[in-house]
N, C-alpha and C positions, 0 to 999 in steps of 0.2 A: 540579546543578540538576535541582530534578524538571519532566518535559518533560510530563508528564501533566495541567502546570494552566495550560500554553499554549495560547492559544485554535485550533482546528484540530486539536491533538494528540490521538488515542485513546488513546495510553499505551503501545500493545499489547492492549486490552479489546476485542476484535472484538464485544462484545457491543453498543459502542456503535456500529455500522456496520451500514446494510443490504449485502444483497444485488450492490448496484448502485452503491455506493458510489466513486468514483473518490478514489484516493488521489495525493500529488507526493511524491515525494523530497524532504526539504530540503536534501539536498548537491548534487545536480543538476538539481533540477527535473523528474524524469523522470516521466510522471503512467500510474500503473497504471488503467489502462480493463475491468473488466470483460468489458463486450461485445467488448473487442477480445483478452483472455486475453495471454501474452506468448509471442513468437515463439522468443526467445533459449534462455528454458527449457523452451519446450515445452507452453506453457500453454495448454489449448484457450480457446477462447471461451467466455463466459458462466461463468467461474472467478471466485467472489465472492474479493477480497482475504483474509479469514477461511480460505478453503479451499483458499491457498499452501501448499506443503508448508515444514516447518522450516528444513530446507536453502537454502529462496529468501532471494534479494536480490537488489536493482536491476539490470535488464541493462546498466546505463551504468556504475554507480561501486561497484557492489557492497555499497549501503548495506543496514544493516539493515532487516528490517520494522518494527518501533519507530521506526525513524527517517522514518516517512513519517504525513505529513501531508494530515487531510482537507479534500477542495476543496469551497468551499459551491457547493451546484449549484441 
């Protein structure tokens, strides 16, 4: 299934995503917060989703960045 013509899904296309954008897991729900950057891998603050390094995945269930979905805010 392509997960790219779900609504909420970016595909992987950081293009379509600001800055400030908060994204959720769909395997856990975990919701990546920009302003809040992630603890587990070391992510400062104000780390737009786009500017995770390759190696990241979710601090809960270890999902891919593809696999996360945007929250309308």
């Amino acid at each position: 299934m392509d997960n790219s013509k779900l609504p909420g899904s970016f595909g992987g296309d950081t293009s379509k995503i600001s800055d400030d954008t908060r994204l959720e897991c769909k395997i856990c729900w975990y919701v990546y917060n920009p302003a809040k950057g992630d603890d587990y891998w070391q992510i400062p603050p104000g780390t737009p989703f786009a500017k995770l390094p390759e190696h990241w995945t979710c601090p809960e269930c270890d999902g891919r960045k593809i696999d996360f979905m945007v929250i309308d805010t």
